[in-house]
C-alpha positions as CSV (number, residue, x, y, z in Angstrom):
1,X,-48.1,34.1,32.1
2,X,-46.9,31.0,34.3
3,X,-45.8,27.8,32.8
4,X,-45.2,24.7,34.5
5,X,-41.5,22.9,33.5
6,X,-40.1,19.7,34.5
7,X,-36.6,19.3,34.0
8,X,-33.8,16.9,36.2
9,X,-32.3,18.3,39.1
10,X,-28.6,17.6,37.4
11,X,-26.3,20.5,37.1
12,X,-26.0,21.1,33.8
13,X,-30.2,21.4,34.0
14,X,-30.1,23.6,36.8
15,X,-27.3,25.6,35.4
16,X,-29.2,26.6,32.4
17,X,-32.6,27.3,33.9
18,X,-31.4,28.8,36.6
19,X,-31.7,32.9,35.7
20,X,-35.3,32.2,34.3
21,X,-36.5,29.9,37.1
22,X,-35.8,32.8,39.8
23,X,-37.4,36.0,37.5
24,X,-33.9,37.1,36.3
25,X,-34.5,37.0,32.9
26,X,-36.7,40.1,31.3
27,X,-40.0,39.8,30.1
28,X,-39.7,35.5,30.1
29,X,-42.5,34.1,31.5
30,X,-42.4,32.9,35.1
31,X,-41.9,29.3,35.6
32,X,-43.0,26.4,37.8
33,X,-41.2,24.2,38.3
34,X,-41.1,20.6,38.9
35,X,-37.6,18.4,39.3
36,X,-38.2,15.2,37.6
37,X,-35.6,12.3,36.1
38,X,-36.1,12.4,32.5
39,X,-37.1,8.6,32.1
40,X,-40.5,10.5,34.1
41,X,-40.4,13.3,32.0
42,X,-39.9,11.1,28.6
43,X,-42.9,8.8,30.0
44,X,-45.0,11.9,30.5
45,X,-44.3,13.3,26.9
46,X,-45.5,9.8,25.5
47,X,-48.2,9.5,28.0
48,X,-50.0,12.8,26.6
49,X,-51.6,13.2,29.6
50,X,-49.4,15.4,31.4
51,X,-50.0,19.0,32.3
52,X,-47.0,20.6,32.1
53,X,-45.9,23.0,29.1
54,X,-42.8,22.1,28.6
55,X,-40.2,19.4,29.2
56,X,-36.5,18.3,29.6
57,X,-36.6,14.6,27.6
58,X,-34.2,12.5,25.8
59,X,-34.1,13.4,21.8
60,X,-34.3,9.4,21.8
61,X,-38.0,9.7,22.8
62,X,-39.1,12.7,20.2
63,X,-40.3,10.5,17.3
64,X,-43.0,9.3,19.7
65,X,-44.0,13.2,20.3
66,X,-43.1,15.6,18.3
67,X,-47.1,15.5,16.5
68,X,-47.7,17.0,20.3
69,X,-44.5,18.8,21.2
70,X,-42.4,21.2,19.2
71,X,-38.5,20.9,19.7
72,X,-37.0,24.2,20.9
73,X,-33.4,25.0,19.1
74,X,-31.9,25.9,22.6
75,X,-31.2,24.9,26.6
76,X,-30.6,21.4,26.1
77,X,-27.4,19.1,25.8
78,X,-25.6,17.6,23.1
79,X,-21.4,17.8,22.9
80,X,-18.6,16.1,22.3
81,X,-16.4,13.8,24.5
82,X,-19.2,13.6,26.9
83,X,-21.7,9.8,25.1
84,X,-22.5,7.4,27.7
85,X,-19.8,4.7,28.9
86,X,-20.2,0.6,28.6
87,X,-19.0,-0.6,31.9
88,X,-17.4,-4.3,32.8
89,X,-15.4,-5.7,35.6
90,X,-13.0,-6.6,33.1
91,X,-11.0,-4.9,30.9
92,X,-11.6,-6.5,27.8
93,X,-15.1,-8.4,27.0
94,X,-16.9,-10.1,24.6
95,X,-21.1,-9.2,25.0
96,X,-21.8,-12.1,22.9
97,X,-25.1,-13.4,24.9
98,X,-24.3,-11.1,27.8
99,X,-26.7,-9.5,30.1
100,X,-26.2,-5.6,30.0
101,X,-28.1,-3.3,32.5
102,X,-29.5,0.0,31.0
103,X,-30.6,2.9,32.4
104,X,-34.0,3.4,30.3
105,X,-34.5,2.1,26.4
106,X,-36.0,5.3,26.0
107,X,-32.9,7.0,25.8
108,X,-30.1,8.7,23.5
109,X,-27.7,6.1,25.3
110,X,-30.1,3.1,24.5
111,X,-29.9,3.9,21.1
112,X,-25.6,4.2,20.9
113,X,-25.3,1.4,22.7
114,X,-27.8,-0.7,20.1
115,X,-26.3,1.5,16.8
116,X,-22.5,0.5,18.3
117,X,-23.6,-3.3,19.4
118,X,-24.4,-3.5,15.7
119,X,-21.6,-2.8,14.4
120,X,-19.5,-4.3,17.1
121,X,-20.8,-7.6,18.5
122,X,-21.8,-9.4,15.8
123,X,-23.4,-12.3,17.6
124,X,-25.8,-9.6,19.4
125,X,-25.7,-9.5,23.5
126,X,-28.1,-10.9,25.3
127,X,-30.3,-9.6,27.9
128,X,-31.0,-6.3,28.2
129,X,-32.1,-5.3,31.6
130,X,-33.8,-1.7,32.8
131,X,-32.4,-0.2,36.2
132,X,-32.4,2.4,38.0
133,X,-29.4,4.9,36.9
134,X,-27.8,4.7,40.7
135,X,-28.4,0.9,40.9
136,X,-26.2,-0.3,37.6
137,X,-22.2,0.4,39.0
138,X,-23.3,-1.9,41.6
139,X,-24.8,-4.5,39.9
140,X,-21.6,-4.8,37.1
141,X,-19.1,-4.6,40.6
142,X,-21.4,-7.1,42.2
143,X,-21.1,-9.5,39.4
144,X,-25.9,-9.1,39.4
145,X,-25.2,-8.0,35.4
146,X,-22.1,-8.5,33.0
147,X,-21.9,-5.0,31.7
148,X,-23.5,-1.5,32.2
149,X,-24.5,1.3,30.2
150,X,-24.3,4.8,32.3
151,X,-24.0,8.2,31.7
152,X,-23.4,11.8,32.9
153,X,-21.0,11.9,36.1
154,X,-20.5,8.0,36.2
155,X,-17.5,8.9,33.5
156,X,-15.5,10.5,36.2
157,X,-16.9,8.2,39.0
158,X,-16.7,4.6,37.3
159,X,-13.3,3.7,38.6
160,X,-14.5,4.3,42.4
161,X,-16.2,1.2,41.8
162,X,-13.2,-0.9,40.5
163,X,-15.0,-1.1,37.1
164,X,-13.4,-1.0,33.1
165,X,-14.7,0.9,30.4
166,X,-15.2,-1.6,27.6
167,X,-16.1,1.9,25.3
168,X,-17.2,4.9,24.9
169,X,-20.7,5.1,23.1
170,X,-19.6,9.0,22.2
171,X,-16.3,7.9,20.5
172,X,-17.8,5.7,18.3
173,X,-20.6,8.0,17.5
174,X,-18.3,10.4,16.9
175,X,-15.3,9.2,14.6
176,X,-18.2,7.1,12.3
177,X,-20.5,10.3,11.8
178,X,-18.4,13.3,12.7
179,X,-21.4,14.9,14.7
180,X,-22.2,15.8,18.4
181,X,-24.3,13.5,20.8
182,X,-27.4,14.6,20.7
183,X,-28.6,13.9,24.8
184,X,-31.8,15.9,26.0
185,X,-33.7,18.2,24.4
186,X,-36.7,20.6,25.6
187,X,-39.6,20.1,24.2
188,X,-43.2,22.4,24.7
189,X,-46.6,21.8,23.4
190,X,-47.4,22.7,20.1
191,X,-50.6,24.1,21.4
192,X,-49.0,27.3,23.0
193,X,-48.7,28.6,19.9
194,X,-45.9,30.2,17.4
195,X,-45.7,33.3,19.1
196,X,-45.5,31.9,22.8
197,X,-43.1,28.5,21.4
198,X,-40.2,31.7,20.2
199,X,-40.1,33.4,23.7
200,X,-39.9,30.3,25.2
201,X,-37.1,29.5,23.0
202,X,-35.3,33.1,23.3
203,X,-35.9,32.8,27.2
204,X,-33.9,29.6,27.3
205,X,-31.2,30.6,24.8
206,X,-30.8,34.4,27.5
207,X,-30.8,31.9,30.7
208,X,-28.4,30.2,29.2
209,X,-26.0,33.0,28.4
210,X,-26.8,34.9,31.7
211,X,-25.2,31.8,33.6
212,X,-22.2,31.7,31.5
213,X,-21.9,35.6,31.9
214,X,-22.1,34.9,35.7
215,X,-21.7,31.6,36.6
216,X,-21.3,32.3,40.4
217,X,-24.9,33.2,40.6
218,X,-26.2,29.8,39.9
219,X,-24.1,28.0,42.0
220,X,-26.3,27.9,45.2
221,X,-29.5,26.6,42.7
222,X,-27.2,24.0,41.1
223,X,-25.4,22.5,44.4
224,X,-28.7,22.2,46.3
225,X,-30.2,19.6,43.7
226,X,-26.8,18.3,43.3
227,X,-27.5,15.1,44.9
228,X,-24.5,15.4,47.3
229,X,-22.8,15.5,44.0
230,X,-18.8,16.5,44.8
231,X,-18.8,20.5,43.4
232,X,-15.7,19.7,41.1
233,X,-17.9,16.9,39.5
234,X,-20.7,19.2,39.1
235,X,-18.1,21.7,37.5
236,X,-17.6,19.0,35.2
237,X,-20.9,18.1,34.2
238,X,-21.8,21.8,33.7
239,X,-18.7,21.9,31.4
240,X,-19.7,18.5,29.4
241,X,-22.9,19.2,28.5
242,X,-23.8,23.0,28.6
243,X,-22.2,24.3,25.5
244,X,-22.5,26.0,22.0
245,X,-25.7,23.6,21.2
246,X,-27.0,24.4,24.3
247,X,-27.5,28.2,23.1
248,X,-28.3,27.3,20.1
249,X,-28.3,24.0,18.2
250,X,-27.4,25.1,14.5
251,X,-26.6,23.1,11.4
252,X,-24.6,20.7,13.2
253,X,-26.9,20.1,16.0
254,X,-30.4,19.4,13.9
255,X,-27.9,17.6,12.0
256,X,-26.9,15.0,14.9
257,X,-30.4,14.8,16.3
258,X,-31.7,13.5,12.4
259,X,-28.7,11.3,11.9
260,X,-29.4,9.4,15.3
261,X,-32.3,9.3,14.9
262,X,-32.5,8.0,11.3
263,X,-30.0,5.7,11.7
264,X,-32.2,4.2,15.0
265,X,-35.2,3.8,12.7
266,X,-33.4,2.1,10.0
267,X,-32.3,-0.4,12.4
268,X,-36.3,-0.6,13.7
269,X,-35.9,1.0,17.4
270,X,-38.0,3.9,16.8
271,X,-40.8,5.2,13.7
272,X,-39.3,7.6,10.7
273,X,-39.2,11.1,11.9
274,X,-41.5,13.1,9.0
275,X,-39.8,15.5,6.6
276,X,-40.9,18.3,9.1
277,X,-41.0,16.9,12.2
278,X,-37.8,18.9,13.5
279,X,-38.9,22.2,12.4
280,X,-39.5,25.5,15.1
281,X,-41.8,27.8,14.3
């Protein structure tokens, strides 16, 4: 059996699929592989066209799927410390009316910026612009956009760039609901089948563990689709966002992914999730 996966070329990704992309992993089926940002993998999932099996997206997109794809309870990222950052060029801002560059409003961070701008800006910002991840610290520093939402290595990069952090979307998710930030998730078509959907699940959760037992081994995999990314910052990233939910996401993990999510519907940015729509087979 060969199934074709699409998952980002960040570490953390890379990291974790790393053992079962190259065969190291017993009796998991063999993978092809296809490196993809997830705003293309999340517009794929919706699309319904695509051929691939299964798929690294944000758990913002999954009430739009999940009648197609079935989440898997391992290999993606939530955590703690690690929600996506509001930048300015000042330290201290009001986004009344402001225009505020994001990377996709398909995301987990589009939806903790708009749950937090509700609670916090009471006269609402203003525009809300869609740009490319790489493009936004440059556009806040260039003075082409009044703030910027960004994630993954921008929190330890943001200062290069003379910018502020105005807040931390993971802070204020987590001292008003306690839970982790739910980030991306993997997701593969229902269609496979129960039996198939479990040892893709229990393939994830041993890649997974085989790079924790030996990190050293994925190292060459994650550094060449690094991006030129500094290897203490991909250190980093690995240790953000590959963690306990990653091998498995348990109580507390289904229960941040159905408290974003339900909070984001009741505010109208994405459908109900069903009763069942979170279930694995």
């Amino acid at each position: 059996m060969k199934l074709k996966i699409a998952y980002s070329p960040c570490p953390n990704d890379t990291f974790v699929f790393d053992a079962w992309a190259h065969g190291r992993v017993p009796g998991a089926p063999r993978l092809d592989v296809t490196f993809a940002d997830i705003d293309v993998t999340n517009g794929w999932a919706e699309g319904g066209t695509d051929d691939h099996d299964v798929l690294k997206v944000s758990y913002a997109v999954l009430p739009w799927i999940l009648d197609e794809y079935a989440l898997l309870p391992c290999g993606g990222a939530l955590g703690r410390g690690c929600g996506p950052l509001v930048l300015t060029r000042e330290g201290d801002m009001d986004l009344t009316g402001k225009t505020v560059a994001v990377p996709s409003e398909r995301s987990t961070a589009y939806l903790l910026f708009r749950l937090w701008a509700a609670e916090t800006v009471p006269g609402g910002v203003g525009n809300v612009v869609v740009m490319p991840f790489h493009e936004i610290m440059p556009a806040v520093r260039d003075g082409k956009v009044d703030a910027g939402l960004v994630i993954h290595e921008a929190r330890f990069t943001y200062q290069n760039y003379g910018l502020h952090c105005l807040a931390d979307m993971g802070e204020h998710w987590e001292a008003t609901t306690g839970l982790p930030i739910p980030l991306g998730a993997i997701v593969a078509r229902r269609s496979l089948g129960e039996d198939t959907l479990r040892l893709l699940a229990e393939s994830a959760r041993t890649s997974v563990r085989m790079a924790w037992d030996d990190p050293v081994a994925s190292r060459p995999y994650v550094l060449e689709h690094a991006q030129e990314m500094d290897p203490k910052v991909a250190d980093q990233h690995i240790g953000l966002y590959v963690n306990e939910f990653t091998a498995d996401l348990g109580e507390h993990g289904y229960a941040a992914v159905r408290g974003l999510l339900t909070r984001a519907a009741a505010e109208g940015l994405v459908p109900p999730l069903g009763p069942d729509s979170l279930s694995f087979p």
